[in-house]
N, C-alpha and C positions, 0 to 999 in steps of 0.2 A: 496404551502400551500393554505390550501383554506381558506377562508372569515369568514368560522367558527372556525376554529382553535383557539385553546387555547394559546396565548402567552406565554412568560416568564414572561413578565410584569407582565400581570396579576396571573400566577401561584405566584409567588412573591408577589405580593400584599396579593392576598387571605390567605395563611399560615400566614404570617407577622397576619391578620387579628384574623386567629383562634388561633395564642400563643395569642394572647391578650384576647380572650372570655376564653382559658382556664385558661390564670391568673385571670380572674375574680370568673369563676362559681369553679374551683376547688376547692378552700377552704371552699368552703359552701358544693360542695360534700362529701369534708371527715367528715368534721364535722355531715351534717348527715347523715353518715355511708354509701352513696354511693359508695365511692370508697376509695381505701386506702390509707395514704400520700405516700407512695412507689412506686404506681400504679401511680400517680398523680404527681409525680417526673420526673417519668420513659415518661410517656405519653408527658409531657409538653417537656422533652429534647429530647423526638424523632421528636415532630412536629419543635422546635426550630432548631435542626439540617440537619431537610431537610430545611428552611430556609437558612441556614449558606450557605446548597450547592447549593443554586439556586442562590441566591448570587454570590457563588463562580462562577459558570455559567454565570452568566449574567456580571460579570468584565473579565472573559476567550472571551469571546463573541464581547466584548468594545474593548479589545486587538487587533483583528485580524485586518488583512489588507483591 
């Protein structure tokens, strides 16, 4: 692995980071008509679900020998 390399940690940190900016600015996108609440549903549970599986990665990861 080299020195630059992107962790998990931090892969993990940063999404965790951006479902939060999305719970914030979405609701002011839909309201003015940038995006749709369905788009803005859709979007937020995709980022939240790569969340869930890096997650899931990083306790698969904690397991091993």
């Amino acid at each position: 692995m080299s020195d630059d390399a992107v962790t998990l940690a931090e892969q993990i940190a940063e999404v965790h980071r951006e479902c939060g900016v999305r719970r914030r600015v979405y609701p002011q996108w839909v309201a003015a008509g940038k995006l749709k609440p369905e788009q803005a549903a859709r979007k937020l549970a995709v980022m939240e679900a790569a969340f869930e599986t890096l997650r899931e990665l990083e306790a698969g990861e904690a397991g091993e020998p």
